[in-house]
C-alpha positions in Angstrom: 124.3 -4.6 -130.4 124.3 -0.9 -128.8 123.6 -0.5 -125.6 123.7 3.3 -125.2 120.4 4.6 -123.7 119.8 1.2 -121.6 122.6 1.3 -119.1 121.8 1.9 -115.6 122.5 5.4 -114.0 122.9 4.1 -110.3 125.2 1.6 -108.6 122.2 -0.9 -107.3 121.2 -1.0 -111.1 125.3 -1.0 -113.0 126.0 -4.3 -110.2 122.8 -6.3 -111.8 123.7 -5.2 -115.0 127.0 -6.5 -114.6 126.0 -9.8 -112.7 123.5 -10.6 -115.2 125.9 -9.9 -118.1 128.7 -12.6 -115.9 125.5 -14.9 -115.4 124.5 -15.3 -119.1 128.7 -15.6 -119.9 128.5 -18.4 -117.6 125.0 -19.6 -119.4 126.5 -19.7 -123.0 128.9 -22.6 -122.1 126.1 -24.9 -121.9 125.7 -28.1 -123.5 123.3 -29.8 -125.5 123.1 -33.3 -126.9 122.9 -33.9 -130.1 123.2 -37.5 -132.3 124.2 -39.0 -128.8 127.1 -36.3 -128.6 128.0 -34.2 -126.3 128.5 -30.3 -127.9 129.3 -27.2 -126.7 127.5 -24.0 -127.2 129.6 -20.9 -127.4 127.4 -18.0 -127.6 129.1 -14.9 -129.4 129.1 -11.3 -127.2 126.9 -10.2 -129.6 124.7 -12.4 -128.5 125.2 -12.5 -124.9 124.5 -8.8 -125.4 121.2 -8.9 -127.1 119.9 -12.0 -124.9 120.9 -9.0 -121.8 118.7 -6.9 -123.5 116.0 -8.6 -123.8 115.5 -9.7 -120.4 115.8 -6.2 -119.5 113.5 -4.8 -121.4 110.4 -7.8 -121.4 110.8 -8.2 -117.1 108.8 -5.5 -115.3 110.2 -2.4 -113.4 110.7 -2.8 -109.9 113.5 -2.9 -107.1 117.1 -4.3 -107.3 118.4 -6.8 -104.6 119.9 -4.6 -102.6 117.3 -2.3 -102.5 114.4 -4.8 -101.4 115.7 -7.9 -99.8 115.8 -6.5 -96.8 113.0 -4.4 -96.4 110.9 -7.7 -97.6 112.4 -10.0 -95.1 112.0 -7.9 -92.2 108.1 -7.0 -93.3 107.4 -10.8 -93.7 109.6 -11.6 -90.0 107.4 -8.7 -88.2 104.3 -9.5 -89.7 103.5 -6.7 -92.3 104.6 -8.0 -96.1 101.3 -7.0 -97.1 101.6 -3.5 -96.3 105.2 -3.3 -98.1 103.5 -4.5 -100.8 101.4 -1.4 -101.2 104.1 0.5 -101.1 106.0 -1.3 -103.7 103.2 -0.9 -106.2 102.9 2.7 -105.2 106.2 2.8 -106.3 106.8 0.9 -109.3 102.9 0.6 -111.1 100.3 -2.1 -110.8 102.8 -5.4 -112.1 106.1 -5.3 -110.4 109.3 -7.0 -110.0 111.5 -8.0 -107.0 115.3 -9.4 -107.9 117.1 -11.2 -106.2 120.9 -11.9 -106.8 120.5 -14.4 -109.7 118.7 -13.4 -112.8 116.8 -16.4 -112.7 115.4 -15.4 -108.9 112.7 -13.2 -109.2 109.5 -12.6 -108.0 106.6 -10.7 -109.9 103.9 -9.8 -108.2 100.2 -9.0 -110.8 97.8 -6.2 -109.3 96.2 -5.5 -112.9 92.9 -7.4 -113.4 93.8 -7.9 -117.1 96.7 -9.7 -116.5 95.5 -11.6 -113.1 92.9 -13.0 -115.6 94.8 -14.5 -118.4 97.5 -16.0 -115.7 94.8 -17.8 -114.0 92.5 -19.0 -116.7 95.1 -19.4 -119.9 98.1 -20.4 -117.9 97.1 -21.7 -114.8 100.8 -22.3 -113.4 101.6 -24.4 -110.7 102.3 -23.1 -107.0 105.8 -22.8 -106.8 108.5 -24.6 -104.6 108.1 -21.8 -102.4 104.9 -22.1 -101.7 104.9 -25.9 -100.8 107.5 -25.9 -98.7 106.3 -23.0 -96.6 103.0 -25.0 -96.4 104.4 -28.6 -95.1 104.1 -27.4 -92.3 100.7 -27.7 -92.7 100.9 -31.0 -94.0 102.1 -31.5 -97.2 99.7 -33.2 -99.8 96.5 -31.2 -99.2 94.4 -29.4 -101.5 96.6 -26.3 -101.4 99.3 -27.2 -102.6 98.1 -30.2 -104.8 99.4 -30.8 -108.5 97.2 -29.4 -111.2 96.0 -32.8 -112.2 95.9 -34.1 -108.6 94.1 -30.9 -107.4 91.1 -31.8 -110.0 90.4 -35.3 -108.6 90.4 -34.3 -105.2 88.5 -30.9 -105.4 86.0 -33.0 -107.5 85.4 -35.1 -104.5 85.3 -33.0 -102.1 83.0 -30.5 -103.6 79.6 -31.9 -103.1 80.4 -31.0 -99.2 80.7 -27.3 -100.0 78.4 -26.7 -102.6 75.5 -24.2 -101.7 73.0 -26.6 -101.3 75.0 -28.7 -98.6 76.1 -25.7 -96.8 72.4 -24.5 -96.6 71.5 -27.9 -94.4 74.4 -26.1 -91.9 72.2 -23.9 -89.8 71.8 -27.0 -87.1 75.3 -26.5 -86.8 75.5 -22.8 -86.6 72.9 -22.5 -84.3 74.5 -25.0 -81.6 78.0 -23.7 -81.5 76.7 -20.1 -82.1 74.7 -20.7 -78.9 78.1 -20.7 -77.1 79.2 -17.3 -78.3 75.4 -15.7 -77.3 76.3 -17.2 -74.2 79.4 -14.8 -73.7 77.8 -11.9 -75.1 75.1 -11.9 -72.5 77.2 -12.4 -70.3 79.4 -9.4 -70.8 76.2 -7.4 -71.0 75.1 -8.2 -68.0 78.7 -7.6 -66.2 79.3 -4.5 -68.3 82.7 -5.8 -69.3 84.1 -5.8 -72.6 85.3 -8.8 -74.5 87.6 -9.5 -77.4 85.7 -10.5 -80.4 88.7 -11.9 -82.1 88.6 -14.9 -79.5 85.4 -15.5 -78.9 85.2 -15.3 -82.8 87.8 -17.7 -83.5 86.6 -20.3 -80.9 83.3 -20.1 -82.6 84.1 -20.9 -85.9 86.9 -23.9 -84.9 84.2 -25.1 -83.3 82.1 -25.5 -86.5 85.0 -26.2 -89.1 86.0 -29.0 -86.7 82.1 -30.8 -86.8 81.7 -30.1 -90.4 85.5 -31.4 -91.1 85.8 -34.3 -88.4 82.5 -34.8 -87.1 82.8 -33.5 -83.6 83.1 -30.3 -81.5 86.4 -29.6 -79.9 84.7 -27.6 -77.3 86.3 -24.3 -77.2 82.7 -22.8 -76.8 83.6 -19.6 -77.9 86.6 -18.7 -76.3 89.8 -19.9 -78.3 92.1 -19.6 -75.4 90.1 -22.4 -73.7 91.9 -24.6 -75.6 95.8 -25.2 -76.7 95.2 -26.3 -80.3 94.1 -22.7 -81.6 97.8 -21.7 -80.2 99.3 -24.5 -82.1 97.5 -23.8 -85.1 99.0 -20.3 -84.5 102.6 -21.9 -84.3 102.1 -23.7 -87.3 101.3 -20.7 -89.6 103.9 -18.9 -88.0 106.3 -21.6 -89.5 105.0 -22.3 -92.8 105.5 -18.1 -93.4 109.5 -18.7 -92.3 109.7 -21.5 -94.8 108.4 -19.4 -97.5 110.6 -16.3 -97.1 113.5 -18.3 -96.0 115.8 -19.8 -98.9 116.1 -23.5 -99.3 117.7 -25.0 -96.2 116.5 -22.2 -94.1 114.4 -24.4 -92.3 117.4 -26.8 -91.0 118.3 -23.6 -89.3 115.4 -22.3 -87.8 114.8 -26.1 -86.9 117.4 -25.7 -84.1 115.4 -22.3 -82.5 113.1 -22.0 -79.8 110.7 -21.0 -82.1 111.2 -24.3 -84.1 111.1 -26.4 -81.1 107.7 -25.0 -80.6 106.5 -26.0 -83.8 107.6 -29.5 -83.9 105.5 -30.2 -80.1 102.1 -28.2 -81.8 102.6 -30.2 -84.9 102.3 -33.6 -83.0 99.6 -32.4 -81.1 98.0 -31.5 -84.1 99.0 -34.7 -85.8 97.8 -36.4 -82.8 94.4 -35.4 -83.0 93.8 -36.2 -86.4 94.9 -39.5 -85.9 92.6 -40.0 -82.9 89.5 -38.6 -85.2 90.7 -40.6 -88.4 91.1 -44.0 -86.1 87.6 -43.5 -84.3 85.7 -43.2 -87.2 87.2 -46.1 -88.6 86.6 -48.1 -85.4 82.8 -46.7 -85.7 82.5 -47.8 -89.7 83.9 -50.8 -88.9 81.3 -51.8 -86.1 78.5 -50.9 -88.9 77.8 -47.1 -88.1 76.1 -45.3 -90.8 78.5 -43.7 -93.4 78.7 -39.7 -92.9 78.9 -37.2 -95.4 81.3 -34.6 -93.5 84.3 -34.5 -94.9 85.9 -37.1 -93.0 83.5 -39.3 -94.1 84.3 -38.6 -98.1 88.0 -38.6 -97.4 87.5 -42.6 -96.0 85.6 -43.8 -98.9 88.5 -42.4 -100.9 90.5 -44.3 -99.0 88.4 -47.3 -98.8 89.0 -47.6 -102.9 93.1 -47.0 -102.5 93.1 -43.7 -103.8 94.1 -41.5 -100.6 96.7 -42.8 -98.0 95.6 -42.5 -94.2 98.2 -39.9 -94.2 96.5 -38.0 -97.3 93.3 -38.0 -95.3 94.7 -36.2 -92.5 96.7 -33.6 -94.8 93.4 -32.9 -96.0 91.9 -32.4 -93.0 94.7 -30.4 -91.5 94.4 -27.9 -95.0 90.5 -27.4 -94.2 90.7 -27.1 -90.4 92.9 -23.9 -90.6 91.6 -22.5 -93.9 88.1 -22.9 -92.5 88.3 -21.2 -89.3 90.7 -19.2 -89.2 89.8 -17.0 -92.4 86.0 -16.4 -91.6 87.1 -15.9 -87.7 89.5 -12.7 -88.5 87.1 -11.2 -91.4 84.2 -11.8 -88.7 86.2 -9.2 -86.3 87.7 -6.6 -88.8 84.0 -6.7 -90.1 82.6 -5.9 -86.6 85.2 -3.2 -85.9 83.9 -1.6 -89.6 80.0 -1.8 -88.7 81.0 0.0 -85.4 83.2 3.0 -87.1 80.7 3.5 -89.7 77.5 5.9 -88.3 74.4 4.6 -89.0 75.3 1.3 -90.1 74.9 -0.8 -87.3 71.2 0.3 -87.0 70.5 -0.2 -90.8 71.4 -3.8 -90.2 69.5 -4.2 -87.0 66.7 -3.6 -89.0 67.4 -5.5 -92.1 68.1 -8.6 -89.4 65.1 -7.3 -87.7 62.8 -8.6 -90.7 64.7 -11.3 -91.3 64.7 -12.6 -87.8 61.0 -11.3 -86.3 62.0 -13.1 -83.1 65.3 -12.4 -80.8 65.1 -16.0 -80.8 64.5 -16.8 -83.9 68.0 -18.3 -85.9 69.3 -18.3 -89.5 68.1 -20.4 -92.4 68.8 -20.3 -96.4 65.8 -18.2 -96.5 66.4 -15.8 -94.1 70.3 -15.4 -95.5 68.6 -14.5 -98.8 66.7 -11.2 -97.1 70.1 -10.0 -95.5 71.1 -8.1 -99.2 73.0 -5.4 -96.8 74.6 -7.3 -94.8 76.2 -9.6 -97.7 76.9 -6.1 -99.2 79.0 -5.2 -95.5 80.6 -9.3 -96.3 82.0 -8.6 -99.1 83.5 -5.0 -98.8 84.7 -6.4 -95.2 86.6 -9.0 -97.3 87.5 -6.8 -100.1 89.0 -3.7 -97.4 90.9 -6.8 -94.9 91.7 -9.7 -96.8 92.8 -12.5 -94.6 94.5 -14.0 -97.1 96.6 -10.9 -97.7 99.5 -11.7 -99.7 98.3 -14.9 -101.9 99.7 -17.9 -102.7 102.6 -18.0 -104.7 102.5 -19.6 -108.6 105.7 -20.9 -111.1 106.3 -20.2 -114.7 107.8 -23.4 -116.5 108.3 -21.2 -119.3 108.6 -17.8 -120.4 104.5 -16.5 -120.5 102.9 -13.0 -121.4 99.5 -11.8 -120.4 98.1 -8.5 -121.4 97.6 -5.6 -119.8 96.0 -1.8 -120.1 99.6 -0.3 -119.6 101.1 0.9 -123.0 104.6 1.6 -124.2 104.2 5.0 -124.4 105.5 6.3 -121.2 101.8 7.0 -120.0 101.3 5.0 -116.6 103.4 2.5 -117.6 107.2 1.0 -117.8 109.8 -0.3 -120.3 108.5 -3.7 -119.4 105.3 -3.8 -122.1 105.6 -5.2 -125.7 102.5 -4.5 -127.7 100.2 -4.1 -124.6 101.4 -7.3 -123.3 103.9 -8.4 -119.9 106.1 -10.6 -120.5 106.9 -13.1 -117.7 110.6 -14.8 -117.8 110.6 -18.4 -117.5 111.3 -20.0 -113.8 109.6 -16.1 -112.6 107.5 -17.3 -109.5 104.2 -15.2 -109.6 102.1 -13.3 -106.6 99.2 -12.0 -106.6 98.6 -10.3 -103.5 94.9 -9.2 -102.7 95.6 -6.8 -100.1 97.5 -4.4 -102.1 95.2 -5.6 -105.3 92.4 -4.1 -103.8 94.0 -1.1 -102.8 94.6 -0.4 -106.5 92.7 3.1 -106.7 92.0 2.4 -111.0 89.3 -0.5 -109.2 88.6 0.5 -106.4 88.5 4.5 -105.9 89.4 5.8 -102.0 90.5 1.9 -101.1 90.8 2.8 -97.4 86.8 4.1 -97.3 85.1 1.5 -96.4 81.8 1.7 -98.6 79.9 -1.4 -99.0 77.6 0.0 -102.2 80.6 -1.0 -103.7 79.0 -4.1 -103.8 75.8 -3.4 -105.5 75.0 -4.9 -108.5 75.4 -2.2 -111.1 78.5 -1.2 -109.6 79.7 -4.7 -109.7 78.9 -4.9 -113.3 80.9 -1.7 -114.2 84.2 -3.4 -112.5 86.3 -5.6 -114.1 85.6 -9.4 -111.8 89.4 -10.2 -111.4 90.1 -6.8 -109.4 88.2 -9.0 -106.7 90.6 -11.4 -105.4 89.6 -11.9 -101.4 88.7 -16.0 -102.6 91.2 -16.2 -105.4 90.0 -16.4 -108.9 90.0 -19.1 -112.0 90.0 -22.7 -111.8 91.8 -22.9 -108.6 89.4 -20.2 -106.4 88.5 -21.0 -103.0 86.4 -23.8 -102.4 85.0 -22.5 -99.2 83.5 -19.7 -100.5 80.1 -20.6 -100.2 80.5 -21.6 -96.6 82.6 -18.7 -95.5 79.6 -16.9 -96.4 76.4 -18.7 -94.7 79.2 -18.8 -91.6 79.4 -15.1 -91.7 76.1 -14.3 -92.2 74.1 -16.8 -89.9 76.3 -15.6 -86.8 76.4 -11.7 -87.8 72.4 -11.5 -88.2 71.8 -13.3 -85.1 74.3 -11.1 -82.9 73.2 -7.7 -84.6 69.5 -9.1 -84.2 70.2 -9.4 -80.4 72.9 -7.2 -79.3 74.8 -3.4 -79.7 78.3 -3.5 -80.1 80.3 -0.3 -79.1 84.2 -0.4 -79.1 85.6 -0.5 -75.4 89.9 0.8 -76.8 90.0 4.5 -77.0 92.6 3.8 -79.6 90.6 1.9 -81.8 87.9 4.7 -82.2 90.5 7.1 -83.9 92.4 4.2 -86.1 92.5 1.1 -87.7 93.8 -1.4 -85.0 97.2 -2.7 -85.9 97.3 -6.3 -88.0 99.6 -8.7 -88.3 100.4 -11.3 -91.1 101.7 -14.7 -91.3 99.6 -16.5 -94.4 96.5 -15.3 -92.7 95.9 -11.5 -91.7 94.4 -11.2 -88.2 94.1 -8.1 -85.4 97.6 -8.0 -83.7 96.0 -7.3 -80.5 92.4 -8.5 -80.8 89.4 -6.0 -80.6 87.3 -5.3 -77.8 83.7 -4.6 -77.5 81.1 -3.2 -75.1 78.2 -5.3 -75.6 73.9 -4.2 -74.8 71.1 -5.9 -75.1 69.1 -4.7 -78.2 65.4 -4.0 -77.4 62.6 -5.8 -79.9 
């Protein structure tokens, strides 16, 4: 078979040529059994040739080994893989490729809605080796990183804690440890100081995942630095990002760093509390206390009837601890910092609050969340312009898949990669879908650095297609904290706009966004501090 008009025209793209052509050489001496014999299969060059082909022309475009390693690993060591992502699909079109030196090594990352969709709901793939390991450091049997079939049983039982209707009996909750945070923010009104909303938000919201998860306050009362565990949280994310980018192994090596050292002490501590909480309540159930419905509580019946380990109970609990506060913390600030920036808008939900809350001392409930239509509207674009989950999880292909797409064949914002309006996706491929750069795709969402929450309103959600919104995941396997991120976010936002002004107190972050930083969850790199008033009745 001809290969004139398919050969590469630069070095980077002649060496993969060549390596995949030695790879597949290699690949043709395989063996396969057959009536309890052993027999080799010798493919001809013809062969070889047209199987080349074909896996050049069904992957999608995108940047050769050399090209991208680098770049990737040093964005994903320093904090930014997110934003290198933009530029990647800047570059090379909404579904990309990123090779690495074996043709089976690849990594396609899916910003098309089209093709999102069918990956999620018609294939459904597993997350990938990858993925797992990066997130034992985290424990590794919770319900991130659980087996299709396993994932079912346990999301099933842990659901009735985060439906809707359990989350709206909360406010109790909100109300106590938001009391802590009102606290510091009339306190730095009275004092004229500023304070950084990225602590006082994240001690907050630990405070609440940890009664709603374990049963009991770790009393960090607002301020996270109060209290080592947020820091060791920190140092746990910070390693489960290394194991991900790092090859197999990798982890022996970093192991023997000062930064691995630190991991392993905040992972005992960690593992230590857990253990304490887990032991108590069984001490308490065993002296006849009344049976909770926290999630503690439905993690011990299921161990009660044999189906979760001790050890599966506090993997659990370890996955909802930091996906619970730690998300809702960070949107909570970049969403402050946006109400500030944009004129007008921090008075347009004074009001809204304003008739929600008639009283400054009035607090949240399901029917006063239902009156906040703006502020949800602010939620969402918040989430949609600063996903804290910025780069995704990472799936697997068993086998080779295609999903269909808007880009043609015809050269017309497209690539080489499309077969009858349709991506085809190489078996072993491991699949990201990032929603940072997803909802920076300008076809969805026009001007993506505007922050506009009527984007949110509903016949402009009706005109967009629902996979090009990705901040809780999508398909079978979408957030299951969604519903409490969002009574979270809303009860403690109303109350503090219902009470105080906010006005930034950084000169720099007036005239720019504030700088992030990334490792699995997307946070301000330096906090953000406020100036803080009293808002008059």
């Amino acid at each position: 078979m001809a290969l004139e008009g398919m050969l590469p025209a630069g070095p980077g793209e002649l060496l993969f040529l060549l390596a995949a052509d030695s790879m597949l050489a290699v690949h043709s001496l395989c063996v396969r059994v057959r009536a309890s014999k052993w027999k080799p299969l010798i493919l001809s060059r013809k062969r070889r040739e047209q199987r080349m082909c074909s896996f050049l022309l069904c992957s999608p475009k995108g940047p050769h080994y050399f090209e991208s390693l680098l770049p990737l690993l040093t964005s994903a060591v320093r904090g930014k893989s997110h934003r290198y992502m933009v530029e990647l699909m800047g570059k090379w079109g909404d579904n990309f490729i990123v090779r690495f030196p074996f043709p089976w090594s690849r990594w396609i990352f899916l910003n098309e809605p089209q093709a999102i969709q069918a990956l999620l709901i018609d294939i459904n793939p597993e997350k990938s080796d990858d993925f797992k390991r990066g997130m034992s450091a985290l424990g590794k049997d919770g319900l991130l990183t659980a087996e299709n079939t396993t994932w079912l049983q346990e999301r099933r039982r842990i659901a009735p804690t985060m439906t809707e209707r359990y989350v709206g009996d909360l406010h109790l909750i909100f109300e106590e440890e938001g009391a802590h945070l009102w606290a510091r923010l009339e306190k730095a009104a009275r004092s004229g100081e500023s304070i950084e909303m990225d602590n006082a938000f994240v001690g907050t919201l630990f405070d609440i995942t940890a009664r709603i998860t374990i049963g009991r306050s770790l009393g960090l009362r607002a301020d996270a630095s109060s209290n080592p565990m947020t820091a060791d949280f920190g140092t746990a994310l910070d390693e489960a990002m290394r194991r991900i980018v790092l090859p197999p192994g990798g982890g022996v090596l970093t192991a023997l760093t000062p930064d691995g050292r630190r991991y392993r002490q905040a992972f005992r501590r960690i593992d230590q509390l857990l253990d304490d909480c887990v032991q108590q309540r069984l001490q308490e159930l065993g002296g006849g206390t009344t049976k909770t419905t926290d999630l503690l509580g439905v993690l011990l019946d299921a161990y009660a009837e044999g189906v979760l380990s001790l050890q599966q109970v506090k993997d659990q609990l370890l996955t909802f601890l930091v996906a619970g506060h730690d998300t809702t913390a960070h949107t909570l600030s970049w969403m402050a910092w946006e109400i500030v920036q944009k004129p007008g808008l921090q008075d347009a939900l004074a009001a809204e609050t304003r008739l929600a809350l008639p009283s400054r001392v009035d607090v949240t409930s399901k029917t006063s969340l239902s009156k906040l239509s703006l502020l949800d509207r602010v939620w969402q674009e918040s989430l949609r312009k600063h996903p804290v989950a910025a780069t995704g999880t990472l799936r697997q292909l068993k086998s080779m898949a295609m999903v269909p797409t808007s880009i043609g064949v015809d050269g017309l914002d497209r690539g080489s990669f499309t077969t009858s309006a349709h991506i085809q996706l190489p078996a072993h491929s491991k699949i990201s879908i990032p929603p940072f750069s997803i909802h920076r795709n300008h076809k969805h969402w026009p001007n993506p650095e505007i922050f506009e929450p009527s984007r949110f309103e509903t016949a402009a959600v009706s005109e967009r297609h629902p996979y090009a919104f990705q901040a809780f995941s999508a398909g079978p396997r979408n957030c299951i904290g969604k519903a409490l991120a969002r009574a979270e976010a809303l009860s403690l936002m109303s109350v503090l706009l219902r009470r105080f002004e906010l006005s930034l107190a950084d000169a720099k972050d007036c005239e720019s966004e504030p700088d992030d930083y990334h490792m699995i969850t997307r946070k301000p790199a330096n906090g953000i501090r406020f100036y803080v008033k009293h808002r008059p009745d």
